[in-house]
N, CA and C of each residue as an Amber inpcrd file, in Angstrom:
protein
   183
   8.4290000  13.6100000  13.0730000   8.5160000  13.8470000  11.6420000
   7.6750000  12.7950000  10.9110000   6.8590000  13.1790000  10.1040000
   5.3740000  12.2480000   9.1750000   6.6690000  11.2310000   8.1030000
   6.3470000   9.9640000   8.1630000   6.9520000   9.2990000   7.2220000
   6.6650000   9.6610000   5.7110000   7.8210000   9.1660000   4.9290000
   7.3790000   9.6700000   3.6520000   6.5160000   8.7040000   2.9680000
   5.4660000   9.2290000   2.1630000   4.1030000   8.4280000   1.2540000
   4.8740000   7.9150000   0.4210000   5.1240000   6.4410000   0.1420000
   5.3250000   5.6560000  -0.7090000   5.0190000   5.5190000  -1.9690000
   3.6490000   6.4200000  -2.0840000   3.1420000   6.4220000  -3.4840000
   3.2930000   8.0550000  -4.3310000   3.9670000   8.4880000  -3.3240000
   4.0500000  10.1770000  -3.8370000   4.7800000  10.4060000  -5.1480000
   6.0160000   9.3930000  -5.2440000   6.4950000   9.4060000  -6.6430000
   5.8480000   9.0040000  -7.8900000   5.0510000   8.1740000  -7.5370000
   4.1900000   7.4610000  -8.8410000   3.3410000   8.5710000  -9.2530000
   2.2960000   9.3700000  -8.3170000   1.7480000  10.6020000  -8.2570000
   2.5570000  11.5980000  -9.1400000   3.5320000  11.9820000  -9.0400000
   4.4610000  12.7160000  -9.1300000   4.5770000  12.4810000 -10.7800000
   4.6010000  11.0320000 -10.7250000   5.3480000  10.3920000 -12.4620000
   4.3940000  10.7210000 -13.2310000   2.9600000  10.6280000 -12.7510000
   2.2400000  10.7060000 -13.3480000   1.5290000  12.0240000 -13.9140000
   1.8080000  12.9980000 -13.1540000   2.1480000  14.4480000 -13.5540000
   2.6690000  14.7400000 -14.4390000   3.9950000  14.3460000 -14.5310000
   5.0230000  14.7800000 -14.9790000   4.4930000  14.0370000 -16.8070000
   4.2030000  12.8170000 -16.9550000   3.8070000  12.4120000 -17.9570000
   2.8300000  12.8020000 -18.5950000   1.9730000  13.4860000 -17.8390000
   0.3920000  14.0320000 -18.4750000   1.2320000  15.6230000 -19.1650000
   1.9940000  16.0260000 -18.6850000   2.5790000  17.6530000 -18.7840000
   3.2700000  17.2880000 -20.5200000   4.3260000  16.1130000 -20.3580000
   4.8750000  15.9600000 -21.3050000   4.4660000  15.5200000 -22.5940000
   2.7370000  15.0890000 -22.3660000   2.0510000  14.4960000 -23.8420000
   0.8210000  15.1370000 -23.7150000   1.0570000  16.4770000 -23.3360000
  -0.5580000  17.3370000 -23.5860000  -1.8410000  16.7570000 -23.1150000
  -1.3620000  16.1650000 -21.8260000  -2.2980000  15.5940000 -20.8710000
  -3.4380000  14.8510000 -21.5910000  -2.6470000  13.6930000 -22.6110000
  -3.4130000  12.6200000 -23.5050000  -3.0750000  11.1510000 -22.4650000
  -4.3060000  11.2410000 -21.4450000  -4.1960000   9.8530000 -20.2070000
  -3.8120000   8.9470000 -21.1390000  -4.1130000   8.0200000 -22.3710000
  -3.5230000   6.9190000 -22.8720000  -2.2810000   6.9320000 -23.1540000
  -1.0500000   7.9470000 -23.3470000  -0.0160000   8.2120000 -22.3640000
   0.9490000   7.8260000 -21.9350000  -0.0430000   7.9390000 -20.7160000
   0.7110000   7.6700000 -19.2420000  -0.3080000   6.5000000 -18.7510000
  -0.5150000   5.4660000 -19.4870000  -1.3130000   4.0580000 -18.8140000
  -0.0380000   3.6490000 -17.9260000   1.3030000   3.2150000 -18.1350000
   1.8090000   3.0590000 -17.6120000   2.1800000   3.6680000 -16.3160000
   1.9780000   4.8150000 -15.6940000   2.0330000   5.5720000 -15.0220000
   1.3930000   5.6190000 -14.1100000   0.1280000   5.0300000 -15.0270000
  -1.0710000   5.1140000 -13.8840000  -1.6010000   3.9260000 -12.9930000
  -1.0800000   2.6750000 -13.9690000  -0.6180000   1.7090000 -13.2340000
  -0.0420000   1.3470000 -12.2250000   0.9680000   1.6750000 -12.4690000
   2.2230000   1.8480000 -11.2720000   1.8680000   2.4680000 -10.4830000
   0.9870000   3.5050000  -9.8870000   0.5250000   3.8270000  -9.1560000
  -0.7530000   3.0000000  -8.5560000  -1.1610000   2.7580000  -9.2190000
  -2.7270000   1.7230000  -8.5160000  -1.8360000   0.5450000  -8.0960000
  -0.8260000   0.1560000  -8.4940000   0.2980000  -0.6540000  -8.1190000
   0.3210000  -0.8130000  -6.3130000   1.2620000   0.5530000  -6.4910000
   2.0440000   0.9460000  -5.1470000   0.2680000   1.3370000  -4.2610000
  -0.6010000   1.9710000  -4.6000000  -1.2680000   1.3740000  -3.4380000
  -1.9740000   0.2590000  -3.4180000  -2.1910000  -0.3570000  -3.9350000
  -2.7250000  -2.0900000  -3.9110000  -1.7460000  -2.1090000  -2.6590000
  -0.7470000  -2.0570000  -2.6110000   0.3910000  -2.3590000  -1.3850000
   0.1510000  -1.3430000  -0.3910000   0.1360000   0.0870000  -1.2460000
   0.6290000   0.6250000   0.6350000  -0.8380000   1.7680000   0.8250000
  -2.3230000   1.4560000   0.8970000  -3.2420000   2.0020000   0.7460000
  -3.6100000   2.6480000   1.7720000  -3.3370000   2.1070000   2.4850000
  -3.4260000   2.9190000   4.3080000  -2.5430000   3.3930000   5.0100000
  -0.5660000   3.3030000   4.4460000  -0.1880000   3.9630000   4.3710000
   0.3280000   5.3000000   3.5310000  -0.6920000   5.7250000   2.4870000
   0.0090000   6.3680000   0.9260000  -1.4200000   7.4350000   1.4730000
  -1.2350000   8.4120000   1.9500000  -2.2720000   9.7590000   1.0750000
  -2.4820000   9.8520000  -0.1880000  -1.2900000   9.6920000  -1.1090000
  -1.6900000  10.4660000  -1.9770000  -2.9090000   8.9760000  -2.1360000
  -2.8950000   7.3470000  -2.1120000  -3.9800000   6.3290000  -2.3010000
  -5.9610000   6.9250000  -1.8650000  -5.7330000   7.9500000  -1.4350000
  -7.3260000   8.1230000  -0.8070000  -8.3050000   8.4600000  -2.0680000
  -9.0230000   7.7360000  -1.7140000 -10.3070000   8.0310000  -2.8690000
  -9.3760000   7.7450000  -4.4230000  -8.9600000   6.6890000  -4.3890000
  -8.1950000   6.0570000  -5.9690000  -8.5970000   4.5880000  -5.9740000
  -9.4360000   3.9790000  -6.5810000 -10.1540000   2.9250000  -6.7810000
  -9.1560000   1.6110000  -6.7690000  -8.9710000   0.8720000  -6.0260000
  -7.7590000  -0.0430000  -6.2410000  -7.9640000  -1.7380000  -6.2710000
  -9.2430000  -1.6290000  -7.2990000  -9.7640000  -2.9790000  -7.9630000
  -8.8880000  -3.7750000  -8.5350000  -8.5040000  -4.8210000  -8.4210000
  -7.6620000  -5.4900000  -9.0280000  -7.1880000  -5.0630000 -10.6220000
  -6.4110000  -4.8390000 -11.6440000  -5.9560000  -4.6490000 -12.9170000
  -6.7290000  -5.1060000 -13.6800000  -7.4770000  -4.5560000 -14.6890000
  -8.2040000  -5.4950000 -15.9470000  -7.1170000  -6.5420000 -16.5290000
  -7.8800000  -7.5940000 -16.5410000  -6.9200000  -8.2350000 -17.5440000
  -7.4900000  -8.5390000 -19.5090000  -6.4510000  -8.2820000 -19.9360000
  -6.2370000  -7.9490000 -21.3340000  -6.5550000  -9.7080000 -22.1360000
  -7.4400000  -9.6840000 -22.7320000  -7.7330000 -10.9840000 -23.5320000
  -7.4950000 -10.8550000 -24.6360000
């Protein structure tokens, strides 16, 4: 049995947030975070992480 993707919920959240604000990405920044999050951590184990750019966070000045 395939373990479950760690990042599938963030994926998931982030759906679910684009649906609920007429798919306006500024949004769901938070959402999308949390996902570049969870694969910063689990990138080679997370499918849904493939081909999602996982450069360190801009930081805000």
């Amino acid at each position: 049995m395939p373990k479950k993707d760690p990042c599938k919920v963030f994926a998931c959240r982030i759906q679910k947030c684009l649906e609920d604000n007429k798919y306006q990405e500024s949004a769901c920044q938070h959402a999308i975070e949390d996902l570049h999050n969870c694969c910063r951590k689990w990138t080679n184990q997370s499918f849904v992480c493939e081909g999602i750019r996982i450069d360190p966070a801009p930081r805000k000045e």
